[in-house]
C-alpha positions in Angstrom: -110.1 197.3 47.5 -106.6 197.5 46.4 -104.8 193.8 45.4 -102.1 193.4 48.1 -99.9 191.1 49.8 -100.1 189.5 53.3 -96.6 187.7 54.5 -97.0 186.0 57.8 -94.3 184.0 59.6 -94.0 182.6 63.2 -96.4 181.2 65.3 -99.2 183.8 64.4 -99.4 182.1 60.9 -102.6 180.0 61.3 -104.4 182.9 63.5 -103.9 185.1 60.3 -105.0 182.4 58.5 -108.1 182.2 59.7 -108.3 186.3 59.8 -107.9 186.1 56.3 -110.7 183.2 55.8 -113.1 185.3 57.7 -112.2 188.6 55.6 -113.1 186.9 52.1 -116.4 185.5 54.2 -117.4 189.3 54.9 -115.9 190.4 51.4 -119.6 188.7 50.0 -122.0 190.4 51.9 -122.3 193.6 49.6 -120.5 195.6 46.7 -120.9 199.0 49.0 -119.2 196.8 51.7 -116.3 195.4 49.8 -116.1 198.9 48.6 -115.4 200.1 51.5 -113.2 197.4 53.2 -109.3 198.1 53.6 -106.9 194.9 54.6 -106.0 194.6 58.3 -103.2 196.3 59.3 -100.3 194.3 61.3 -100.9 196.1 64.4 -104.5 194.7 64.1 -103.0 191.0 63.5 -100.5 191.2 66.2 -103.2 192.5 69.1 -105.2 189.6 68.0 -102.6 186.9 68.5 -101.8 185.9 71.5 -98.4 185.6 71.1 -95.5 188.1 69.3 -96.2 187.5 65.5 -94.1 189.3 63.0 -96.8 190.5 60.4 -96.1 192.8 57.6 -98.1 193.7 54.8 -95.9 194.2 52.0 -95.4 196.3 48.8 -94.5 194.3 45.6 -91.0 196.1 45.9 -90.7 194.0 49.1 -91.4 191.0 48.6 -88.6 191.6 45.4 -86.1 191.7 48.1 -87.2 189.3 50.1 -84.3 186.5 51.3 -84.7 183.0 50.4 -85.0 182.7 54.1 -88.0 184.2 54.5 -89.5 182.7 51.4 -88.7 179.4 53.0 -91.5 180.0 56.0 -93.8 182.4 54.3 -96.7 181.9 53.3 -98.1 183.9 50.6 -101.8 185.0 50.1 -103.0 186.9 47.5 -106.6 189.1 48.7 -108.7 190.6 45.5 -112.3 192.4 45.0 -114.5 191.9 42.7 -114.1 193.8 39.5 -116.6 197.4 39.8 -119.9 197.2 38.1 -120.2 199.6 35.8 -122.6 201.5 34.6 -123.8 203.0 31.6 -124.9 206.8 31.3 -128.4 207.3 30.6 -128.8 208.8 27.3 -130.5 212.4 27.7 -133.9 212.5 27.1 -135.5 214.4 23.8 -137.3 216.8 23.5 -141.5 215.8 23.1 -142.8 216.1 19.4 -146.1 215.2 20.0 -148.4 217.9 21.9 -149.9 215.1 23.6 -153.1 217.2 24.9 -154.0 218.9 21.5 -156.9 218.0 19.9 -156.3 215.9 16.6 -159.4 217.8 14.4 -157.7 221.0 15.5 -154.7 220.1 13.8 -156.1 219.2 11.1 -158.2 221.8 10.5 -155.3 223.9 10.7 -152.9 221.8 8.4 -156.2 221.7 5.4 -156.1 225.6 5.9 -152.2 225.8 5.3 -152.7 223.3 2.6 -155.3 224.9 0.8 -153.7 228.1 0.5 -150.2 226.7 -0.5 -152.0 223.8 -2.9 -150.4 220.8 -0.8 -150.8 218.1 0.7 -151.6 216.7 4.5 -149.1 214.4 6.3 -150.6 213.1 9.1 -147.8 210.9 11.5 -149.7 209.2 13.9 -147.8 208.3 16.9 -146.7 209.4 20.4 -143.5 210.8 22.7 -143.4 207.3 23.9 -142.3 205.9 20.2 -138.2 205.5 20.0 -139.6 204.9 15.9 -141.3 207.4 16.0 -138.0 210.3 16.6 -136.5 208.1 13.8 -139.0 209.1 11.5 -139.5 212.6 12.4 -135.5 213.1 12.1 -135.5 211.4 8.7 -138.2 214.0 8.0 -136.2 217.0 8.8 -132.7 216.3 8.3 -132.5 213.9 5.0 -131.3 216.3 2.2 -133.6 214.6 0.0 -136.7 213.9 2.3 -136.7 217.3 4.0 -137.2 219.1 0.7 -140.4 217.3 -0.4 -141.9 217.3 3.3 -141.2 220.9 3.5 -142.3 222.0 0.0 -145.4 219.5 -0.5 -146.6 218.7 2.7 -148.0 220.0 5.8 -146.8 218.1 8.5 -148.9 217.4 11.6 -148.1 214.9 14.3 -150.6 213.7 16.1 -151.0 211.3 19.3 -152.5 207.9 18.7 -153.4 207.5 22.3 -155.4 210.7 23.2 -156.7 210.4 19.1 -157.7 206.6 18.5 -160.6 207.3 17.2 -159.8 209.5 15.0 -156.8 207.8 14.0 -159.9 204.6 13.1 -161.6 207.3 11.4 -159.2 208.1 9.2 -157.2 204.6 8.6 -160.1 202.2 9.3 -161.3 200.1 12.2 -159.8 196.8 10.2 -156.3 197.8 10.0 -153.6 196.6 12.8 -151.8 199.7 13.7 -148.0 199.9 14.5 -146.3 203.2 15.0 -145.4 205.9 13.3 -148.7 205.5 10.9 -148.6 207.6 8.1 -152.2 208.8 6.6 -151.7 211.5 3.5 -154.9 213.4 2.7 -155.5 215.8 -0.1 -156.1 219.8 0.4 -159.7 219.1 0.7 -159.4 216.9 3.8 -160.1 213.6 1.4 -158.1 210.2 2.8 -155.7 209.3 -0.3 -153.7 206.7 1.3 -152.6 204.9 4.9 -149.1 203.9 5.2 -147.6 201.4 7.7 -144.1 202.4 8.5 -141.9 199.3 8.9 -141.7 198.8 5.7 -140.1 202.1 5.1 -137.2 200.8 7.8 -134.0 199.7 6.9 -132.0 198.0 10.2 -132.6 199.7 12.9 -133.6 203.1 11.2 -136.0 204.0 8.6 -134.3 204.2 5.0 -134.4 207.6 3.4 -134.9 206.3 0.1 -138.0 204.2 0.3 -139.2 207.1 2.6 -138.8 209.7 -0.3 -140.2 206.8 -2.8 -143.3 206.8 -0.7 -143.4 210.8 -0.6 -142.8 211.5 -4.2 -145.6 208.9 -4.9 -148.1 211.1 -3.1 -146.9 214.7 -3.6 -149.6 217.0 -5.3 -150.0 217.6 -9.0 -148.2 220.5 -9.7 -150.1 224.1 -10.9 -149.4 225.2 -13.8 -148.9 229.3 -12.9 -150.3 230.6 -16.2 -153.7 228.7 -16.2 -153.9 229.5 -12.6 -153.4 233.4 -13.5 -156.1 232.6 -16.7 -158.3 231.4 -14.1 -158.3 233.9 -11.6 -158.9 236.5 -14.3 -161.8 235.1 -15.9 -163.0 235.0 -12.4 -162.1 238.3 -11.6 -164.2 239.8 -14.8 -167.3 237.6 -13.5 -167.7 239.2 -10.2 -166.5 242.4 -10.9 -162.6 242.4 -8.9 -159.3 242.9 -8.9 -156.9 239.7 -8.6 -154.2 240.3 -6.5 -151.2 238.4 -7.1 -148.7 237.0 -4.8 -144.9 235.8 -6.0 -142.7 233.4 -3.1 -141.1 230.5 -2.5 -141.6 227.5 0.0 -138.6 228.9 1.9 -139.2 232.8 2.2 -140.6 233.0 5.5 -142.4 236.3 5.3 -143.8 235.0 1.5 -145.9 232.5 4.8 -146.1 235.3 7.3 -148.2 237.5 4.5 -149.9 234.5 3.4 -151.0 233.7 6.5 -151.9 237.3 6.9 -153.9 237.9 3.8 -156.0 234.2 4.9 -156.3 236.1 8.2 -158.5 238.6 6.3 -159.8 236.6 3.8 -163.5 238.1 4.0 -161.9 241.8 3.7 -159.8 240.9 0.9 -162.2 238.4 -0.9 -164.4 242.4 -1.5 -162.3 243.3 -3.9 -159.7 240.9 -5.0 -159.1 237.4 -6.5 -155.9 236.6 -4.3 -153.5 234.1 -5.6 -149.9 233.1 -5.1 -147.4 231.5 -7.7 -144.8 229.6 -6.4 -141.8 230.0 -8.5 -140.2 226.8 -7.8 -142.9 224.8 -7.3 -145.3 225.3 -10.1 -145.3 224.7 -13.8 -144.1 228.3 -15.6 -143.9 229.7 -12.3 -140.9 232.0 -12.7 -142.0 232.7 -16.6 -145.3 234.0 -15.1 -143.3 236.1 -12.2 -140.7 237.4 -14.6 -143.5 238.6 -16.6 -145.4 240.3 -14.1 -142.7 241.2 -12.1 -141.2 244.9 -12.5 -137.6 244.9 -14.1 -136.6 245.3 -10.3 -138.6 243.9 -8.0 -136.2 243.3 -4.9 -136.6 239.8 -3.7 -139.9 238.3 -2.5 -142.0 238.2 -1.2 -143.6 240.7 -3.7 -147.3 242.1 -5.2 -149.3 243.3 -8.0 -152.5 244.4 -8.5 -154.6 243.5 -12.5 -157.7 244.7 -13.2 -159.5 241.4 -15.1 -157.6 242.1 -18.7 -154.7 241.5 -17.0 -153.7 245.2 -16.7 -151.3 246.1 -13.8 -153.2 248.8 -11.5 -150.5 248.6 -8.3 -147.4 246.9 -6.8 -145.3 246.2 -3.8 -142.3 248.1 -5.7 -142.6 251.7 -3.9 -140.5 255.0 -3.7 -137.7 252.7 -1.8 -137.7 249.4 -3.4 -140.1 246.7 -2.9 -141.7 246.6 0.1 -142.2 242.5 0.5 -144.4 241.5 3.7 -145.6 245.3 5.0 -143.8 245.5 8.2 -142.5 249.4 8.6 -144.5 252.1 8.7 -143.8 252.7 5.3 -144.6 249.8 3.8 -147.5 249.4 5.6 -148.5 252.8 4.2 -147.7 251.9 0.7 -149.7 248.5 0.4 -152.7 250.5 1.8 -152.0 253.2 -0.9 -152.4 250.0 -2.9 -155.5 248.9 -1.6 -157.2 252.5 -1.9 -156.1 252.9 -5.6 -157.7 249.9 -6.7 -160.6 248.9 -4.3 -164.2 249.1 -5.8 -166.0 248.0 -2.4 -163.7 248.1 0.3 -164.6 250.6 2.9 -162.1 253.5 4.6 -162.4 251.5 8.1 -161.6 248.1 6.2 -158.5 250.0 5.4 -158.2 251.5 8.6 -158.6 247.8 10.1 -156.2 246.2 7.6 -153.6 248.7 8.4 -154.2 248.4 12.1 -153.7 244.5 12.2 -150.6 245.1 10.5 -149.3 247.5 13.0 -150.0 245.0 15.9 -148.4 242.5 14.2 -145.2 244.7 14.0 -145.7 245.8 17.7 -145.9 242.0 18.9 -142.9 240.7 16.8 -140.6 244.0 18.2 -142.0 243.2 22.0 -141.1 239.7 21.9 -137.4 240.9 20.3 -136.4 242.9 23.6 
């Protein structure tokens, strides 16, 4: 309701009065009613009164030219409402980050595969889409320049909920430990429990501080590979039981260097035949990129990219074909050539292992395009 001026004079100046008294009475009941009240008009005072009142509800600009007169005998009442409530908007809700139905040893499993393959670790953060601290974390996780980096290159993530996974969150942290949330439990490739890590010490105010949150990451990364021993290794192994090593060359942030990882674990009992498979890292291990450049032909076109030793060390095959490397074997082509590959240098490996190799490959290519229309 709109602050205004009543000016009453005459006779009908204690019946408006006491209109005016019952107004601010009924102006109490309710915000919605006060709302939605107006002030009486005078034609409303007037037909009340039982006698001719002069009422007139005036402007500001009126009552500036008012005479001295009619100040003399009018009385002046000033009506306001209450100040609005207002409200805050609701803040829109995230996204969930937890999949609060999945099962916890699933996603470990999973994580320990991805580790194993890559050499990293397992960050399990406990917790649930209930957890404001929680979103804190998991944004400190992915969008710190500094703590992204070393989640992304030496961990694999898995969030998991406390609620649905209590006792596996006791298995893993202990049935003697008061739990607050996120938890933090870091486990090595093999699945072993290396440490348990409460979270509010981490925080800083009311958000967690990047800093102490890298400090606790760097402090559990894994030991670094060195490439060259690792290539030693696999062909000493390679001469023992009679193979091939098939060597891999990516980065943590070439995703088809994952999608061909993932693909070549996929197969593992075809490719395990034939081949020691192993991937250097070029930015993550110890003489990574000496060991690529070495290996690597003068123009090998990006990664990811392959070659095939026999156990001296000898290459036998590569990823660099007729047009250039042929990195994670999508085309027809290249699909074509890493079997080429395969064939050349097998000493087990059957035509319809080939045949199913290649075939995965194709459906692979056939799902990705399907979902791209």
């Amino acid at each position: 309701m709109s602050r205004q001026r009543i000016v009453v004079s005459g006779i009908a100046r204690s019946i408006v009065l006491i209109s005016i008294a019952s107004l601010w009475i009924g102006c109490s009941e309710s915000n919605d009613a006060v709302n939605s009240r107006t002030v009486p008009d005078s034609s409303a005072v007037e037909s009340a009164s039982p006698v001719t009142a002069a009422v007139e509800i005036q402007t500001p600009q009126h009552l500036a030219a008012a005479t001295p007169e009619n100040s003399a005998v009018a009385a002046t009442t000033e009506v306001s409402a209450p100040a609005p409530v207002v409200t805050e908007p609701s803040k829109p809700k995230r996204e969930p980050i937890y999949l609060e139905e999945a099962n916890g040893k699933e996603l470990i499993a999973a994580a320990l595969k991805k580790a194993q393959r890559d050499h990293k670790h397992v960050l399990i953060e406990w917790g649930g889409n209930w957890c404001g601290w929680c979103y804190k974390l998991h944004d400190v996780f992915h969008n710190d320049a500094d703590v992204h980096p070393i989640v992304h290159e030496e961990f694999e993530l898995v969030l998991i909920d406390s609620g649905k996974n209590e006792d596996l969150m006791l298995e893993y942290g202990g049935k003697e430990r008061q739990y607050s949330y996120p938890h933090l439990t870091v486990l090595d490739e093999h699945g072993a429990v290396l440490t348990n890590q409460e979270t509010g010490s981490l925080e800083e105010g009311p958000k967690h501080d990047p800093k102490l949150v890298s400090q606790f990451l760097r402090t559990w990364i894994p030991e670094k590979v060195d490439a060259e021993q690792l290539l030693a290794d696999s062909l000493m192994k390679a001469a023992a039981e009679d193979k091939r090593v098939l060597v891999r060359v990516g980065t943590p942030y070439c995703g088809w260097c994952n999608v061909l990882a993932q693909f070549v674990q996929d197969h593992e009992s075809l490719f395990a035949t034939d081949y020691v498979d192993i991937k250097i890292d070029t930015m993550r291990m110890t003489n990574g990129e000496q060991a690529a450049a070495r290996l690597a032909p003068k123009e090998s076109g990006g990664v990811p990219w392959m070659v095939i030793l026999d156990a001296s060390g000898k290459e036998l095959a590569s990823s660099h074909g007729p047009d250039g490397n042929i990195g994670y074997p999508f085309q027809p082509n290249e699909i074509a050539h890493f079997i080429t590959m395969l064939r050349d240098t097998r000493k087990r490996l059957k035509d319809a292992d080939l045949d199913a190799i290649a075939a995965d490959l194709n459906a692979y290519r056939d799902k990705s395009e399907a979902k791209g229309r």
